[in-house]
C-alpha positions as CSV (number, residue, x, y, z in Angstrom):
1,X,-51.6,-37.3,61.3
2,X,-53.1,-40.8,59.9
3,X,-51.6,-43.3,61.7
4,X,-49.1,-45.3,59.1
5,X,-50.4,-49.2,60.0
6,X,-48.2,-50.6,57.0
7,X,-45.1,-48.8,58.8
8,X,-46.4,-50.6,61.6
9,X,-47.0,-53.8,60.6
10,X,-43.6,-53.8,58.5
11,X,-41.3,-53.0,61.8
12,X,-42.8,-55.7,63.3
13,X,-41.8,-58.4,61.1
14,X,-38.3,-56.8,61.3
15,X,-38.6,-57.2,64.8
16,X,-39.1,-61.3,64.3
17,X,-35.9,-61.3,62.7
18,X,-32.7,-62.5,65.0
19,X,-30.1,-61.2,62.2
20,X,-29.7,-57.4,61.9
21,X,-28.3,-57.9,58.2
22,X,-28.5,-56.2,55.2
23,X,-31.3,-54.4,53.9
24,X,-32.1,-52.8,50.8
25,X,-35.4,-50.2,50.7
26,X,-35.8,-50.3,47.2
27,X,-38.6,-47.7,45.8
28,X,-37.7,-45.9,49.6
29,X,-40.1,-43.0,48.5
30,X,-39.8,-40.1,51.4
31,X,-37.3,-42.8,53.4
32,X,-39.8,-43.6,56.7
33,X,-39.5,-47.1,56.5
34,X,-35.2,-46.7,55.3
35,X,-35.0,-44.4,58.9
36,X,-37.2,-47.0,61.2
37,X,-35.4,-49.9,60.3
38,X,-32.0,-48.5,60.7
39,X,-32.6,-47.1,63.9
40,X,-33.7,-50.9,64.8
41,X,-30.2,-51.8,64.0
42,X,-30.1,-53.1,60.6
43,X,-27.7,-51.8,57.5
44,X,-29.8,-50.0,55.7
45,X,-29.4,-48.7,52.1
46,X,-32.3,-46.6,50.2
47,X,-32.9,-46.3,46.7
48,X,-35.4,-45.0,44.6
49,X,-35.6,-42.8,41.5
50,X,-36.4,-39.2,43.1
51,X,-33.9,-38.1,45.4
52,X,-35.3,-35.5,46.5
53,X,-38.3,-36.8,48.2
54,X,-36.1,-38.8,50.6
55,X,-35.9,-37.1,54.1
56,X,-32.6,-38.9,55.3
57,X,-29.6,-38.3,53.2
58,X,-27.8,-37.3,56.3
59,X,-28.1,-40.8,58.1
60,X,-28.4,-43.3,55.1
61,X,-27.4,-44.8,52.2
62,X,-29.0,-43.4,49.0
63,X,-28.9,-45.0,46.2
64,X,-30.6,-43.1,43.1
65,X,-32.1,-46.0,40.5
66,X,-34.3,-46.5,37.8
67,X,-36.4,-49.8,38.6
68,X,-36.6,-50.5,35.3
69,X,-33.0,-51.4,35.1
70,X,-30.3,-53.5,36.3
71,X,-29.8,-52.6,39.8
72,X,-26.2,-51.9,40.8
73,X,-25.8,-54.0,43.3
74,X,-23.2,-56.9,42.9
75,X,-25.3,-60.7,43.2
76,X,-26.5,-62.0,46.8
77,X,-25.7,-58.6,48.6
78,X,-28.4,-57.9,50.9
79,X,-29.8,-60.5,53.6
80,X,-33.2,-58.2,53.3
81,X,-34.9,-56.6,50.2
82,X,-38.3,-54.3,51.6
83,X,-40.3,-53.4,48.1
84,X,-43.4,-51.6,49.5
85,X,-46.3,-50.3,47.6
86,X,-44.3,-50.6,44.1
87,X,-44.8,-54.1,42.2
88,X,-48.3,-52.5,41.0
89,X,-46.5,-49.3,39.2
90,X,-44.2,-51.4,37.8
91,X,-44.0,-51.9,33.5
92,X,-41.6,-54.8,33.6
93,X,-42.4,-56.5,36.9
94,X,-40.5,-60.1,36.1
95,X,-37.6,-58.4,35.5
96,X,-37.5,-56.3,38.7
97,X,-38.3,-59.3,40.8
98,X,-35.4,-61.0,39.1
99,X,-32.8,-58.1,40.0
100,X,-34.2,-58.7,43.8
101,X,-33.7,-62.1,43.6
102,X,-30.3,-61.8,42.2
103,X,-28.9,-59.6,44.7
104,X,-30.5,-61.2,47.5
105,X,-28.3,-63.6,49.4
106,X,-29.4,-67.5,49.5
107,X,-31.9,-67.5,52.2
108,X,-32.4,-64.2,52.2
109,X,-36.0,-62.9,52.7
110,X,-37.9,-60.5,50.4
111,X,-41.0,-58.4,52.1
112,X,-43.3,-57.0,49.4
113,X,-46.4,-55.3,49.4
114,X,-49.4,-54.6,47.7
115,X,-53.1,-53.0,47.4
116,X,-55.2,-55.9,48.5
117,X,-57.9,-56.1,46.0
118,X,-59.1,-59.6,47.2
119,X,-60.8,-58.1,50.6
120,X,-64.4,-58.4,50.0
121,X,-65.0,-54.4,50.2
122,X,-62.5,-54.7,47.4
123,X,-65.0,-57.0,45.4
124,X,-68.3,-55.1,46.3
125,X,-66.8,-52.5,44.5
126,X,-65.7,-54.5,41.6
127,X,-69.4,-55.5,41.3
128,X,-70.9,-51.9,41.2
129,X,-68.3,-49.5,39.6
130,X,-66.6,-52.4,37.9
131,X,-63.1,-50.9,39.9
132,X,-61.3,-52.1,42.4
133,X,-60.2,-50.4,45.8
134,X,-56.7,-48.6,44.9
135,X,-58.0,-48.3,41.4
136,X,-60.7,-46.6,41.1
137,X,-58.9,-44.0,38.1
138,X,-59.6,-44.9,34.5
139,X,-55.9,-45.3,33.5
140,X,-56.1,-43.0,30.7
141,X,-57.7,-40.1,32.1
142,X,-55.4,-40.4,34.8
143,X,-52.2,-40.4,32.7
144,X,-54.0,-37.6,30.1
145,X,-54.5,-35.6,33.5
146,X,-51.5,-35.8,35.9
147,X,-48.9,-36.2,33.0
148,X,-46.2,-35.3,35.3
149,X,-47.1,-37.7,38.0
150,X,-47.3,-40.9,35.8
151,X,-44.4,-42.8,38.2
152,X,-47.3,-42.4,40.5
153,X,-49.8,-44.1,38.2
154,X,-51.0,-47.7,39.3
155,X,-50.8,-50.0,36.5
156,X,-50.8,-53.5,37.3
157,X,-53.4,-54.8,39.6
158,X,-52.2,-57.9,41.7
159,X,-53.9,-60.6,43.3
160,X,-52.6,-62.9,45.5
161,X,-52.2,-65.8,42.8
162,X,-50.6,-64.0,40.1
163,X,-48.1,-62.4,43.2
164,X,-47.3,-65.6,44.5
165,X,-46.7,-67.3,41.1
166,X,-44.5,-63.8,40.3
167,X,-41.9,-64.5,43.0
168,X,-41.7,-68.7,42.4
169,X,-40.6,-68.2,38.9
170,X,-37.8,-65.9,40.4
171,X,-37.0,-68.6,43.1
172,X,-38.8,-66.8,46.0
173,X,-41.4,-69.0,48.3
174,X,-44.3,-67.4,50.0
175,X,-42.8,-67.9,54.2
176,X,-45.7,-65.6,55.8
177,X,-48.7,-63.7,54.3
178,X,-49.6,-60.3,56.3
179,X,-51.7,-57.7,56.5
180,X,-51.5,-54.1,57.8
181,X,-55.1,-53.4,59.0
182,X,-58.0,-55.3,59.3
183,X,-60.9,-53.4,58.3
184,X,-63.8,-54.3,60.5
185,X,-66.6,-52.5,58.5
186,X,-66.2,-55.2,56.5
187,X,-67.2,-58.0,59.1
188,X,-71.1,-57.4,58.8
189,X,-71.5,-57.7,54.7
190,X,-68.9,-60.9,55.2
191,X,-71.7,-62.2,57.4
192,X,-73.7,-62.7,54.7
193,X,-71.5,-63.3,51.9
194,X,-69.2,-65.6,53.1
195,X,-71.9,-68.8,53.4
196,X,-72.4,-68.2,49.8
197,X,-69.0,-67.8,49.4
198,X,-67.6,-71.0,51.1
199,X,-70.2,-73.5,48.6
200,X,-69.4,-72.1,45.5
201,X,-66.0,-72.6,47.0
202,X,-66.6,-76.1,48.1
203,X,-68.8,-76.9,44.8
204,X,-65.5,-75.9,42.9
205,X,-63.5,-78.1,44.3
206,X,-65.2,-81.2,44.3
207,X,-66.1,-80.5,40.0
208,X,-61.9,-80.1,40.2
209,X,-61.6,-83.3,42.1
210,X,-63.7,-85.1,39.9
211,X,-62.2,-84.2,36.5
212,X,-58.5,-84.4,37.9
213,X,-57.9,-80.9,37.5
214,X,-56.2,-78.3,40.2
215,X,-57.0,-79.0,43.8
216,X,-58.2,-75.7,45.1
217,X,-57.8,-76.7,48.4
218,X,-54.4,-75.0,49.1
219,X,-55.5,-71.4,47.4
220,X,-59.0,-71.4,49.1
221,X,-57.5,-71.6,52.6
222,X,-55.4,-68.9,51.7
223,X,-57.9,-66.5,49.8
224,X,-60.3,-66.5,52.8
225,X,-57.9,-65.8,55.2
226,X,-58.9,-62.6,57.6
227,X,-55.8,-61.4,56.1
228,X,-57.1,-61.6,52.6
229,X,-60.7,-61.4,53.9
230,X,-60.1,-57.9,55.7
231,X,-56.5,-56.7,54.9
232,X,-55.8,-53.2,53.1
233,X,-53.1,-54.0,52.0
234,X,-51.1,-57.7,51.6
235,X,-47.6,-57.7,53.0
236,X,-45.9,-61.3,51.7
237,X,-42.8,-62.2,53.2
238,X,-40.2,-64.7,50.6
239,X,-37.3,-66.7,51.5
240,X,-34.9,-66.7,48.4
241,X,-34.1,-70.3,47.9
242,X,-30.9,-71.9,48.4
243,X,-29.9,-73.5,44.7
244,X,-27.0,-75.2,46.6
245,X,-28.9,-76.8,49.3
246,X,-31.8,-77.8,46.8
247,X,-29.5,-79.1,44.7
């Protein structure tokens, strides 16, 4: 059996957490992550739109849900919200992230995941088959072909930017940036790409610095991060902010 390093890496930012609160699985799929948590001691509730693929109806919460629509769940109900592996099927992202941000309490903290196309195997790729790692399918010869499946179909591809600018609007900050698995095929091209890399890099941001534009600073450190560098996937963990305490 392939070893699951997101299931990994995701019980071990539970671990870091001192409150056993909480947490909502939302798009729980077979119900792995909904059964590790729970035995970790946490209040777990699943929900997804198949019931039938989860594995742990005996033990936990289900909750069966179309992300596409209000969740019914009442406002700032769960200390934790876990969205793995589903912001890039989603047709109406804003408005799912809004639901989690609504029925996650103030403070709460929001762990989402993501295919990390910014890795630089990722960007080879883009530069030969003009596809990125995780979507490699043309999108309508996948749909034409697997017209049963389509849930399955991944439609919006995420980079970190567009992510991180995702959950601000819906008053979530970026606390921690993760990855599951560092792939270390990927050191040797990096040794020759990255010095190229870094002076375009640099080159940017003195042109921004000059003409008063954004300072690039801030998104560079983050985009060449071994995380973002190396990951397979990017794990981001949110803090939902406090309204009362910002006012």
């Amino acid at each position: 059996m392939k070893k699951d390093y997101l299931l990994k890496k995701v019980t071990a930012i539970f671990a870091n957490f001192s409150k056993k609160g909480t947490v909502l699985d939302l798009g729980c799929g077979d119900g792995y992550y909904s059964n590790n948590l729970k035995n970790m001691g946490f209040d777990v509730t699943a929900a997804d739109m198949d019931s039938r693929r989860f594995k742990f109806h005996d033990t936990i919460k289900f909750v069966k849900c179309e992300l596409s629509d209000k969740l019914d769940f009442p406002d700032n109900k769960f200390d934790y919200v876990v969205l793995l592996e589903v912001v890039e099927h989603l047709r109406k992202p804003f408005s799912v992230i809004n639901e989690v941000s609504r029925i996650l309490k103030p403070n709460g903290r929001l762990i989402i995941s993501t295919p990390n196309i910014l890795n630089i195997g990722s960007r080879l790729r883009f530069l030969f088959e003009g596809a990125l790692d995780f979507f490699r399918e043309p999108t309508l010869d996948f749909v034409k072909l697997n017209k049963d499946n389509v849930h399955n179909l991944h439609i919006v591809v995420w980079r970190y930017q567009e992510l991180e600018y995702l959950l601000y609007e819906n008053s979530l900050n970026v606390e921690n940036i993760y990855t599951d698995y560092l792939r270390r095929e990927l050191y040797f091209p990096a040794f020759f790409l990255l010095p190229i890399a870094g002076l375009q890099c640099f080159l940017k941001e003195r042109r921004a610095e000059r003409k008063g534009g954004v300072n690039y600073r801030r998104i560079d450190k983050i985009i060449f991060s071994k995380e973002l560098l190396f990951g397979r996937h990017l794990i981001i963990q949110a803090r939902k902010e406090d309204l009362l305490c910002a006012a």
